[in-house]
Structure formats: C-alpha cells, structure tokens
N, C-alpha and C positions, 0 to 999 in steps of 0.2 A: 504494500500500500504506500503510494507518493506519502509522506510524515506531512504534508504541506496542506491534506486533507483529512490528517489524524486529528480526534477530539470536536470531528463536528458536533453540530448542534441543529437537530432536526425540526425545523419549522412545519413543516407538513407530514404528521405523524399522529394516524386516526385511533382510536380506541373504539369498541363494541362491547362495552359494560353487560356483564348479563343480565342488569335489573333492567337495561335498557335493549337488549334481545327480549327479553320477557313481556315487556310491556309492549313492543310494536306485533310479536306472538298473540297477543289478547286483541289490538286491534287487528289483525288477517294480514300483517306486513310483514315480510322476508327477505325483502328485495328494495334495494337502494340505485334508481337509476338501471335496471335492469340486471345489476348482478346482486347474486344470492347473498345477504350478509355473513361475513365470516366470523368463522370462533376466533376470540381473540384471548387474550390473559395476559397479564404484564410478563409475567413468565417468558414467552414467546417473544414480545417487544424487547426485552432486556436482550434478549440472545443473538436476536438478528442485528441489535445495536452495538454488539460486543463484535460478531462476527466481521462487521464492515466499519469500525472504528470509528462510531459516534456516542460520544459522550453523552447526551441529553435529547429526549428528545420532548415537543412541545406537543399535548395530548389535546385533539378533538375528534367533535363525531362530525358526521360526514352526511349524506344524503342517506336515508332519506329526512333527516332535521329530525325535528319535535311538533309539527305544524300539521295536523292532520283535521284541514277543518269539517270533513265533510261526517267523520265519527267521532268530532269532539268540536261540537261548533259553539261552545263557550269558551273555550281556550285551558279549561280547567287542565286536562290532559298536557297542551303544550308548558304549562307553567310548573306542573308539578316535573313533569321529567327534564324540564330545564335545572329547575335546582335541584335532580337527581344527578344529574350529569356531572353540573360543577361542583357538589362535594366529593365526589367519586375521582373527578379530577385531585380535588384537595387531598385528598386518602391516601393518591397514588402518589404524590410530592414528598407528605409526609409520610410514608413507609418508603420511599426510594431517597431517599436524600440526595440531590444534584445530579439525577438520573434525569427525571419528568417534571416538565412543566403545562401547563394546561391554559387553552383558549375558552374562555367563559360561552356557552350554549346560552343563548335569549329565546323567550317566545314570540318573539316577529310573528305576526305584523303587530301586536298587540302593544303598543307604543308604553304606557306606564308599565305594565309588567314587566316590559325589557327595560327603562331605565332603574328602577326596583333592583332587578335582575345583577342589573351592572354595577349598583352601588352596595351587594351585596356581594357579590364576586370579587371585586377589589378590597373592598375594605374589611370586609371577614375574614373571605377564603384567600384573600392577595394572590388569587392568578395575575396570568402574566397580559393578557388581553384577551382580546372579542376576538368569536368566529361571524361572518355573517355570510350566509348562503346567497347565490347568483338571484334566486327567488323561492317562493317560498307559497307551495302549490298553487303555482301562477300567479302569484303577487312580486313584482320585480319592486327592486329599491330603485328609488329616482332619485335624480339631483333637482335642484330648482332651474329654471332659464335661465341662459344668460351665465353660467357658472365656469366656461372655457373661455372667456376675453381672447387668453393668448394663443387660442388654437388647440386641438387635441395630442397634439405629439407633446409639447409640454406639459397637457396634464398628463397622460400615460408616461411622462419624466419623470411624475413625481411617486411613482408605486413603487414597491420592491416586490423581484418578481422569483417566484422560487422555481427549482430545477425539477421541481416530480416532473419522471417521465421524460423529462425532456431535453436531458442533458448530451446532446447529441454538436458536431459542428454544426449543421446547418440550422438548428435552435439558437445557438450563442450567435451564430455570426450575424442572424438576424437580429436578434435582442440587444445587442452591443451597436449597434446600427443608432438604437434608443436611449441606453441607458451604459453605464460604467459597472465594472465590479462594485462598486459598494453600493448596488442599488439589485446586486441579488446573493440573494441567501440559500443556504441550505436544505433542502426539502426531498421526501421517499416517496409518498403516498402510502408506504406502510400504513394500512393492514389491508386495502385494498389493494394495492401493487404486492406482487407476492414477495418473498422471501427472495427468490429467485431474482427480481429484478431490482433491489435494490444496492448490490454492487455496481450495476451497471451505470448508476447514477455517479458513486465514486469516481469508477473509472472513466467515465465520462468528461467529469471536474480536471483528473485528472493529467490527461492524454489530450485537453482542448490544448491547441500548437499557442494559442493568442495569448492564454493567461500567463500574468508572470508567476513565480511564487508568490508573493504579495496577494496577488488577485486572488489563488488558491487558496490562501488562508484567511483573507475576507470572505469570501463566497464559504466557505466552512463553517467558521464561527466567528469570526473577526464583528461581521454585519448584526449578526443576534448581537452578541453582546451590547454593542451599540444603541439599536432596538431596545432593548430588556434589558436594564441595568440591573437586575435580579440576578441576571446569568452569570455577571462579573463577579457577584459577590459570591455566587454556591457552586458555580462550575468552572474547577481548575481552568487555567491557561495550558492550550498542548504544547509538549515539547518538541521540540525538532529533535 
C-alpha cells in the first residue's frame, strides 16, 4: 500500500443497524435503490478498514432514508428511526474509540423535526455532521432563485467531492478540471460497495500519475481533518 494513502479517513462509509433492518422488515422494505440491503456489523466494517488501511471511518445510512411517507404519513416512523440511527451512530464512536465517526440521519422533509434533530445530534450525541439524501420519496431539496450570481462551475467549486466508486483517471482528470486536491476526500461506499471493491478505491488514489504525494495524503485524511476538527483531536496523524 503507497504509506501516502495509509490512515485514511472514510467519509462515505454506510452502516445497516439491525434495529434499522428491522424496522424497514415491518414496513415491507429490503431494498435501497434496487439493491437488496446488506448485513452489516461493525465487526465486518473494522476488518475491511484494517485490511485496506483506513483508520476511521464516518458512519451513515444510505437509501433507502427514514422517509417513508406513504406507510407513515405522520412522520412519526421517520423521526423515531432518525434518533434511532444517530445514537447507534453515538454507540458505535463510543465502543470504537477513533475508529467511527457518524453523519447525523434527519426526518426530511419535516423541517422542525430535523432542526430538533440536529441540535440534538450535535450537542448531545457530538456527531460529526448531517447526511442529506438527493430526495426524499420525490421530494428534492431546493435552493432559492437567484443563488449562482457567479455561474455554476463556481458553485460546484465550492463542494468537496468524494472518491466512492470513482477513483479511476478518467474520474480525477475530469474533476480536477473543477476542483484541486483539497476539495476531495476520502470515501468507499462500504457496505454497499463490496468488500471487494474497496481497495480498488486505494489503488486508485494511489497509481493517479497527476497527484503529488501531498495531494495523496490530503485526499486520505489531510481534507477530513480539516473538515472535522474532531478527527485531529481522536485520530492519530499516519506515519510515513
């Protein structure tokens, strides 16, 4: 393994809590996006993080959300499994110490629930930030008018953008077209990306001809940290 992508720090790194299998089992869901949900257990997450040298990874759930309004059209269901999510998030931090970090789950679209949500997330459970889904059974998030003045390549300047899946040349040589190394980070798609293809993401980082070392080890964990200044204070510095 390049040492220059040792002690990443996984930004896109899903969990399948069982209470949260369980509960989409009751309403008649199995399936995220078309594929089947997988077992997961920290157990398994630790291993595959061990096996391809990332130190930390950052825990959310993934599609199919908490949002399920057509069998819970009070929202009661999305709110209780959101703050199921992110203490199980919290659980998992504090039984792995500077292994796991977690993106707080809201019940979108439900607007005070999720600020609730978020000022219980933060300040109780101290996760590290918000997940927010593309939509949210066909309720899309909008901006207001009028919100690109400067054009949209500058605002697509201003994201950070992670490598699930997509760490390939022809991926970076596009994306650096837009942005610099310190505007992408680390990321597997673990538990949805298999076990199997998440070296591929390593070696990906590592074998791009363009990045320097420098670039490599922002894109690793350099950028989280920076991001999550929680990161700096619980998870080592990698060594060369």
């Amino acid at each position: 393994m390049n040492p220059d992508v040792a002690g990443a720090i996984d930004l896109h790194h899903h969990f399948v809590p069982r209470e949260y299998a369980a509960a989409l089992h009751k309403l008649g869901i199995s399936e995220g996006l078309g594929v089947k949900l997988p077992k997961w257990s920290a157990r398994k997450s630790l291993d595959v993080m061990d096996a391809n040298g990332i130190a930390t990874a950052i825990l959310s759930i993934s599609a199919p959300g908490v949002y399920f309004p057509a069998m819970d059209p009070d929202g009661r269901t999305a709110r209780q499994l959101a703050r199921e999510m992110n203490e199980a998030a919290a659980r998992l931090i504090r039984e792995h110490p500077g292994r796991f970090g977690g993106f707080a789950t809201l019940p979108v679209p439900d607007v005070d629930a999720s600020l609730s949500e978020i000022d219980y997330a933060f300040n109780e459970l101290r996760l590290d930030g918000v997940l927010l889904l593309s939509n949210y059974a066909g309720y899309y998030l909008r901006f207001k008018d009028n919100v690109l003045p400067e054009g949209p390549d500058h605002f697509l300047g201003t994201f950070h953008y992670d490598t699930a899946l997509s760490a390939s040349p022809h991926c970076f040589a596009s994306l650096t077209t837009l942005v610099d190394s310190s505007h992408i980070v680390f990321g597997t798609d673990y538990v949805f990306a298999t076990p199997a293809a998440v070296p591929l993401t390593v070696t990906g980082i590592s074998d791009y001809p363009h990045f320097t070392a420098e670039d490599r080890r922002q894109i690793a964990s350099g950028n989280a940290r920076r991001l999550f200044p929680r990161l700096s204070e619980s998870v080592p510095e990698p060594t060369s």
